[in-house]
Backbone bond lengths (Angstrom), bond angles and torsions (degrees), N, CA, C in turn:
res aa  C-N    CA-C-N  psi(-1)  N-CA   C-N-CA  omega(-1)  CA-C   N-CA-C  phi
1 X - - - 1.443 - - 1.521 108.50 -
2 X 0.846 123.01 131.08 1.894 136.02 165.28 1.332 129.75 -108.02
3 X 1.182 130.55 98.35 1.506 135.91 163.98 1.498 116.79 -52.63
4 X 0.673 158.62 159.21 1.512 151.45 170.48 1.487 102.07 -169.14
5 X 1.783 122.52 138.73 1.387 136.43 -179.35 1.132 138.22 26.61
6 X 1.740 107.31 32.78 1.337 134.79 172.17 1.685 113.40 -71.61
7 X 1.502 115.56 109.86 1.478 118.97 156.24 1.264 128.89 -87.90
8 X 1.470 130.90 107.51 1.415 139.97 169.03 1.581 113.48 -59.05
9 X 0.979 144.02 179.50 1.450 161.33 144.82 1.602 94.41 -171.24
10 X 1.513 83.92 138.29 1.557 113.63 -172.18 1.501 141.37 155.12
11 X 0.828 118.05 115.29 1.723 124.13 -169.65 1.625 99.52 -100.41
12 X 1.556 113.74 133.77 1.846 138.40 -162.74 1.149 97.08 -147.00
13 X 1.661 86.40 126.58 1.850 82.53 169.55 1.840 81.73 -137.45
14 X 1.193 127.91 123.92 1.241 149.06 -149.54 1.981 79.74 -100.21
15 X 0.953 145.01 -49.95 1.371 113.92 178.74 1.483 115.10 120.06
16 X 1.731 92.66 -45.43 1.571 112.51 -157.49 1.554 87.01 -120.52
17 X 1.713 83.08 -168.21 1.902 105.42 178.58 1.379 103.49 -106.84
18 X 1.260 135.56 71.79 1.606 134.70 -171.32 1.553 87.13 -106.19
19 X 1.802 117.12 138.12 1.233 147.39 -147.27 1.646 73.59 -92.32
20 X 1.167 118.96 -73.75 1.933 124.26 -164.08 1.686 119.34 -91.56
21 X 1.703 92.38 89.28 1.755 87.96 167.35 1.381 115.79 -116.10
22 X 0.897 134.17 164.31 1.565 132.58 -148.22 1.700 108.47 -165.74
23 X 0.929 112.17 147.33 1.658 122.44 -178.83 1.644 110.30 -113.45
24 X 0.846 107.42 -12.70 1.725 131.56 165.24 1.495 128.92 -119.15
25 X 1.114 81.48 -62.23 2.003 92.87 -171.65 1.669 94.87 -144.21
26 X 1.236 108.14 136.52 1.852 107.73 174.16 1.537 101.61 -89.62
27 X 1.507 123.33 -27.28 1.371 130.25 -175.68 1.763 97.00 -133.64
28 X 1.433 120.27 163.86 1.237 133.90 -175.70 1.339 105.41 -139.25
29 X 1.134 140.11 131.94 1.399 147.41 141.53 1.639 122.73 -134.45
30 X 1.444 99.19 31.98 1.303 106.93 169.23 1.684 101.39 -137.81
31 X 1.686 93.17 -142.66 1.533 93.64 175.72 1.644 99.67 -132.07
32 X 1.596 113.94 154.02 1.176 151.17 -131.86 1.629 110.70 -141.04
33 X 1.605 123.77 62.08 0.992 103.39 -157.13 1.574 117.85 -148.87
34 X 1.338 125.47 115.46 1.496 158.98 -147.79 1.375 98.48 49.85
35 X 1.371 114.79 83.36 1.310 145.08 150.84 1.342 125.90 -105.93
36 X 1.326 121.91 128.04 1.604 136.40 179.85 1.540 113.32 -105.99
37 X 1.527 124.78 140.78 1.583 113.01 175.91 1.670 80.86 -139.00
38 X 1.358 104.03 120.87 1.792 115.43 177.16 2.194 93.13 -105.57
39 X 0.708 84.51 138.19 1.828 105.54 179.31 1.300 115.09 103.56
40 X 1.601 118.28 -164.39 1.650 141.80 -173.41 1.270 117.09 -118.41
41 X 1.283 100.54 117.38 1.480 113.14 159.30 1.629 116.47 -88.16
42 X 1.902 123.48 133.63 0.607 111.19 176.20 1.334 127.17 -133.31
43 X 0.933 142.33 117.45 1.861 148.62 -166.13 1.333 107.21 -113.68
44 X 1.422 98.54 157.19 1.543 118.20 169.90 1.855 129.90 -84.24
C-alpha cells in the first residue's frame, strides 16, 4: 500500500491508553511518502 502527498490537519485526543496513535498511519507496512500531519495527538 502507498500513501503519497497526503495533508492531515487535526487535533485527537484518543481519551484512553491505546499503544498505536498515529496522525497518518498508527501501523505501516507499506510506504509513507511526502506526507504532512499539522496538530496534537493526545493519549494517556
Amino acid at each position: 500500500m502507498k500513501v503519497k502527498n497526503l495533508e492531515v490537519d487535526m487535533n485527537f485526543d484518543s481519551g484512553d491508553t491505546r499503544k498505536n496513535i498515529g496522525g497518518i498511519a498508527t501501523k505501516n507496512f507499506g510506504l509513507i511518502e511526502n506526507c504532512i500531519f499539522n496538530g496534537e495527538i493526545k493519549g494517556k
